[in-house]
C-alpha positions as a printed NumPy array, in Angstrom:
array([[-20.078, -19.788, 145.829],
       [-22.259, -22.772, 145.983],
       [-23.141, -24.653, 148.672],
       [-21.932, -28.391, 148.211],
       [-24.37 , -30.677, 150.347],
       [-25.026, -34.233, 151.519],
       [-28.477, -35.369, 153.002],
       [-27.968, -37.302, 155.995],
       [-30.029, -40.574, 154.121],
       [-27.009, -41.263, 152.211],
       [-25.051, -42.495, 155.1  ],
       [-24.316, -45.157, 157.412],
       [-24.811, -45.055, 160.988],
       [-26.   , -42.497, 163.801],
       [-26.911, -38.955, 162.762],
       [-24.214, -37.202, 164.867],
       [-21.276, -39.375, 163.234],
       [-23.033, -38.54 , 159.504],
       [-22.921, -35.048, 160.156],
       [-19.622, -34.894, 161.443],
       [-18.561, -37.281, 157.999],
       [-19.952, -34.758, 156.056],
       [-18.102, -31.739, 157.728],
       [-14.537, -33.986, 157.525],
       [-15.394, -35.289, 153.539],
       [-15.39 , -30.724, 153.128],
       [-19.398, -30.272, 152.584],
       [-20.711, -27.181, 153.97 ],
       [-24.142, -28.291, 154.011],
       [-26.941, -30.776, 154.93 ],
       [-29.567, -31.986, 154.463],
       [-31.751, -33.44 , 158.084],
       [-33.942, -36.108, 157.054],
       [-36.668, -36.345, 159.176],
       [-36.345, -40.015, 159.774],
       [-32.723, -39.477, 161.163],
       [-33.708, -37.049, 163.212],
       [-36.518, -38.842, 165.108],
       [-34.352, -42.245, 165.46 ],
       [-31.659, -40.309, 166.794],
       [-33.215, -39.216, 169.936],
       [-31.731, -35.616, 170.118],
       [-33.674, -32.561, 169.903],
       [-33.412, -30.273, 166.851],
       [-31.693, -27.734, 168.985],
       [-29.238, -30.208, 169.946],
       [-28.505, -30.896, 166.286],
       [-28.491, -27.679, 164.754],
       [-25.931, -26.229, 167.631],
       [-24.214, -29.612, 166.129],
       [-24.453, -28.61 , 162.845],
       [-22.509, -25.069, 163.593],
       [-20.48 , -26.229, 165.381],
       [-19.161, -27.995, 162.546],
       [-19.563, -25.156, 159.948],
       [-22.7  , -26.95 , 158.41 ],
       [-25.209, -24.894, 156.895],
       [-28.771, -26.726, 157.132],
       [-29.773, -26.478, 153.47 ],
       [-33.174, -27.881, 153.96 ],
       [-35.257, -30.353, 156.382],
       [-37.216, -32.988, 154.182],
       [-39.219, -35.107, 153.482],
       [-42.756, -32.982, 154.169],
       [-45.017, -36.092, 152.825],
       [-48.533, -35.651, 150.853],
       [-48.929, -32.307, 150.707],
       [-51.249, -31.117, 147.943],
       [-54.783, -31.681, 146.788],
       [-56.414, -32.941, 149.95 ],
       [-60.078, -33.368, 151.281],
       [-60.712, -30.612, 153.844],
       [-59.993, -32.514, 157.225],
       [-56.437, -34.157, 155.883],
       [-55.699, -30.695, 154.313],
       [-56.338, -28.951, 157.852],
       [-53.655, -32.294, 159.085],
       [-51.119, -31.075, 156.523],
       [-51.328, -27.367, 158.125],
       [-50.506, -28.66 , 161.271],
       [-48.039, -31.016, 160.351],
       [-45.634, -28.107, 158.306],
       [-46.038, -25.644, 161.46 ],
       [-44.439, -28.242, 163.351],
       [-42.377, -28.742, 160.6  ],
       [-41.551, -25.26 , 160.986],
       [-41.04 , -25.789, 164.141],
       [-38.105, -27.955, 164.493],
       [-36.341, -26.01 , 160.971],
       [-36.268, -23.186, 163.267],
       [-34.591, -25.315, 165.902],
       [-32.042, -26.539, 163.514],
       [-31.162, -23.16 , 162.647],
       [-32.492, -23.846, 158.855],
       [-34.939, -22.102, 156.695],
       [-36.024, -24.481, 153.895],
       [-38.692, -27.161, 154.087],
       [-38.697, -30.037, 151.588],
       [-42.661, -30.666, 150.568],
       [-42.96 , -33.809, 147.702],
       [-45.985, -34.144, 145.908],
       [-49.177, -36.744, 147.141],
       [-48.923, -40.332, 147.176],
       [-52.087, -40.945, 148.67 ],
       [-55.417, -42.216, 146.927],
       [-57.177, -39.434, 148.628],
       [-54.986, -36.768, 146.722],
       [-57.463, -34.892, 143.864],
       [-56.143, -34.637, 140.227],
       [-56.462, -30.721, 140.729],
       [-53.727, -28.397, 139.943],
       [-55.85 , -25.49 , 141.155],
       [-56.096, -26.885, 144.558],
       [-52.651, -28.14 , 144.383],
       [-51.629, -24.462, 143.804],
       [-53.632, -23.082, 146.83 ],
       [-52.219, -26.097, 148.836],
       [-48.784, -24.779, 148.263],
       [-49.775, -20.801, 148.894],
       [-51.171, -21.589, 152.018],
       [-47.9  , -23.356, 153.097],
       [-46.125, -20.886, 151.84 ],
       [-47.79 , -18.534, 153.864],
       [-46.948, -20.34 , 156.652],
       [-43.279, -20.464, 156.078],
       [-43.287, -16.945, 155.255],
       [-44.725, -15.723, 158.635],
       [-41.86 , -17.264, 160.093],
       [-39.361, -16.081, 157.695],
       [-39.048, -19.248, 155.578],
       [-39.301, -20.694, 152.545],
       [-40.894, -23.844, 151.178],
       [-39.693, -25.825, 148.11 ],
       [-41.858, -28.175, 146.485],
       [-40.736, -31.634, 144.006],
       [-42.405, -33.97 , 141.937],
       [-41.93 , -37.102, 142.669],
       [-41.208, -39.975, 139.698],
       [-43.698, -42.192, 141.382],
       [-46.427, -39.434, 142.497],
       [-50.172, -40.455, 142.396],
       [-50.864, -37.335, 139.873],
       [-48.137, -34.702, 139.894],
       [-44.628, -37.052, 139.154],
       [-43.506, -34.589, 136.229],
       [-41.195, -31.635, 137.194],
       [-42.851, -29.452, 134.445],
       [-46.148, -29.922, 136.257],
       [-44.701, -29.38 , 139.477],
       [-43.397, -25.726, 138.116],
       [-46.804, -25.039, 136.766],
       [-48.578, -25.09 , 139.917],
       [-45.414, -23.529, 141.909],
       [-46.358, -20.665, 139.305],
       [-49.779, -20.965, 139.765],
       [-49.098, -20.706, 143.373],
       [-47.342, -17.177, 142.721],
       [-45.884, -16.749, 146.018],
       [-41.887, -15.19 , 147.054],
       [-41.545, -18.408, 149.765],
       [-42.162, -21.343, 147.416],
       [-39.63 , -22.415, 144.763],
       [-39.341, -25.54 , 142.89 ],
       [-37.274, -28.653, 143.797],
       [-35.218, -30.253, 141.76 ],
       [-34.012, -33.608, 141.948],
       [-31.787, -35.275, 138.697],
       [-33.023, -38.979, 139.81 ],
       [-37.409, -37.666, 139.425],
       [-36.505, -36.196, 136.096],
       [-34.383, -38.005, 134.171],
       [-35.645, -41.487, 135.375],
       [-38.535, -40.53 , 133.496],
       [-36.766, -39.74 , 130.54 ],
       [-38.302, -35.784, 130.699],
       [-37.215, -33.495, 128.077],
       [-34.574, -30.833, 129.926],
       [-35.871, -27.78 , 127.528],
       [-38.011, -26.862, 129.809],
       [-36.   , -27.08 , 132.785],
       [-33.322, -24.789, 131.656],
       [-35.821, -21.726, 130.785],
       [-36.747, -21.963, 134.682],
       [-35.306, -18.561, 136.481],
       [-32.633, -19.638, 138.459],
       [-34.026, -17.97 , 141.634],
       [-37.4  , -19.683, 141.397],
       [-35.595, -23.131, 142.186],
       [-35.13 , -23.795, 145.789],
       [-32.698, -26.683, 145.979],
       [-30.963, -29.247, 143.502],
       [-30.743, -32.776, 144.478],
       [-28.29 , -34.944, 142.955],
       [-28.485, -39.086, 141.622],
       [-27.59 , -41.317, 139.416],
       [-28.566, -44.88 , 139.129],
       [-28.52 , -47.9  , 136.891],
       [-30.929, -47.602, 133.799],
       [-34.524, -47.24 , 135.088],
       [-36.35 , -48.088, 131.988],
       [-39.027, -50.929, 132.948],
       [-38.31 , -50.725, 136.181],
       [-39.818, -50.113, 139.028],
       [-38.468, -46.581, 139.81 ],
       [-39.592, -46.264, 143.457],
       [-37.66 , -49.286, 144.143],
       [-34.54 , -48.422, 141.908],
       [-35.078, -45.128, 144.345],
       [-35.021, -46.545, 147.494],
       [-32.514, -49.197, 146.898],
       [-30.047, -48.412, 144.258],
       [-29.074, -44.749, 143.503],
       [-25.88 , -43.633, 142.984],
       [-23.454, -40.918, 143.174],
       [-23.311, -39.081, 140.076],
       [-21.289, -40.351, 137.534],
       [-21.583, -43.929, 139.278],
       [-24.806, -45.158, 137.137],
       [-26.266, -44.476, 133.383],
       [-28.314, -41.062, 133.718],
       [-27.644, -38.011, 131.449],
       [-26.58 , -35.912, 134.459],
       [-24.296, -33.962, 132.28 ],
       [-27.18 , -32.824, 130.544],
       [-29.166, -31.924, 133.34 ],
       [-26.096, -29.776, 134.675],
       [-25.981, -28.577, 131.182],
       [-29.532, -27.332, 131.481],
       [-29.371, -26.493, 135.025],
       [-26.659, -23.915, 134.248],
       [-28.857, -22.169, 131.604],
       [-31.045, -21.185, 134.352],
       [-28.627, -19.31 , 136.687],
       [-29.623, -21.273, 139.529],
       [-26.763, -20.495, 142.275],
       [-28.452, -22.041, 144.893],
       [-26.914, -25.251, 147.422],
       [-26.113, -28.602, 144.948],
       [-26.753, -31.925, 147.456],
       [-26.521, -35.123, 147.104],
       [-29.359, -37.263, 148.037],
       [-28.291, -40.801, 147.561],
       [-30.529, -43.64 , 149.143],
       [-28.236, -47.149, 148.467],
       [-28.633, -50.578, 149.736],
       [-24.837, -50.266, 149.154],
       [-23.923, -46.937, 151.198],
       [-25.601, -48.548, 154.061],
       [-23.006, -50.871, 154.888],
       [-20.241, -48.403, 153.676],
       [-18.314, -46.93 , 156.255],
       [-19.888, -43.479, 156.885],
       [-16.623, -41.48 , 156.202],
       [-15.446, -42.995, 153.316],
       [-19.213, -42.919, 151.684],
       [-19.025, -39.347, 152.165],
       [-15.664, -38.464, 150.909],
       [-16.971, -40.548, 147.459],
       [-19.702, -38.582, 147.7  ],
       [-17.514, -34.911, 148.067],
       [-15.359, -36.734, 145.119],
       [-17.861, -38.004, 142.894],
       [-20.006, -33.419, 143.355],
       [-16.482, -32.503, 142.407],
       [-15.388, -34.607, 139.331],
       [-19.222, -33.118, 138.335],
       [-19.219, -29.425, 138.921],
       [-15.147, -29.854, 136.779],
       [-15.212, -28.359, 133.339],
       [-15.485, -30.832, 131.   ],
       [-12.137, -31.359, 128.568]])
């Protein structure tokens, strides 16, 4: 069965009470984002016993910022940062790190080193028995197209790196799905869920940041992406990863129980 999961960014309030609204609302995973963590001023053990405690599966730790296509001295940064990104997964109890492609100015328009970027880190997640996942983002300085993304993930050509997923990154950009459906389902690491209003001409970091919304709740094709998404077998965790201006001042249970509603009334056949 597939996991149903909520990152921790879509809710209100202090990490342990989001965790323990996602376990009530009947997820059975989650998603630690890092910026949660930190503020909260627990350790990753503490929050990973949490987590069990609960029956909450950590499906991945994310974000892992600028990773790919570096000049040699931030490159040897980014090696450092994901073992201690490592680090704290394996004090959660998790396995998965979330990497998004580069931002930054100093990022090279190089798929090749992109691709040894990624082997490298998945080297590192593989001497520790994890895995790495890696995701386009919409507003990336040169890799913001999931087909790319999947290029150099199989250019990369290594068992602990998969491709991430995220409905709001492709479809914002209006991205054919064709493509996305002939991906083997076991190649994709995680699928993240949003909707939001209609992004064309707009800014689509801010829409991002500001105004996603559960599936179903905006004007993406997310049908269509499930449609495609079920053509590639993928049986992997499905979370939502909602960042909302509006779920901010929502009451953290009742956010996550729309949340559990909204996966549901998705993942029902269609009449």
């Amino acid at each position: 069965m597939t996991t149903e999961a909520m990152a921790t960014l879509c809710l209100s309030g202090e990490l342990m009470n989001k965790l323990e609204a996602i376990a009530r609302a009947g997820f059975d995973g989650v998603e630690i984002f890092v910026d949660d963590l930190q503020s909260s001023g627990l350790s990753s053990r503490t929050v990973g016993d949490r987590c069990r405690e609960l029956g909450l599966t950590v499906a991945a730790l994310q974000p892992f910022r600028d990773v790919e296509a570096l000049p040699p001295e931030l490159h040897r940064k980014i090696l450092d940062e994901a073992k201690r990104h490592f680090d704290t997964l394996a004090e959660l109890g998790g396995d998965f790190l979330l990497a998004c492609s580069n931002t930054r100015e100093e990022a090279a328009h190089d798929h090749g080193r992109a691709a040894e970027t990624l082997h490298e880190l998945a080297e590192l997640a593989a001497a520790r028995e994890m895995r790495i996942g890696f995701e386009a983002l919409a507003w990336g300085r040169h890799l913001f197209d999931y087909r790319d993304a999947w290029k150099i993930v199989r250019q990369a050509d290594h068992p602990a790196l998969s491709i991430v997923l995220d409905s709001y990154h492709i479809l914002a950009r209006e991205l054919e799905l064709e493509t996305l459906a002939t991906i083997p389902g076991d190649r994709i690491g995680l699928v993240q869920l949003a909707d939001s209003p209609w992004p064309r001409g707009q800014d689509l970091q801010a829409l991002s940041r500001h105004r996603r919304a559960f599936p179903g709740d905006g004007e993406l094709p997310i049908d269509a992406f499930m449609t495609a998404l079920e053509r590639t077998g993928y049986a992997g965790p499905l979370s939502l990863e909602i960042f909302s201006d509006t779920l901010d001042v929502m009451p953290t249970g009742m956010a996550a129980l729309q949340g559990k509603r909204a996966l549901e009334s998705l993942r029902s056949p269609k009449s």
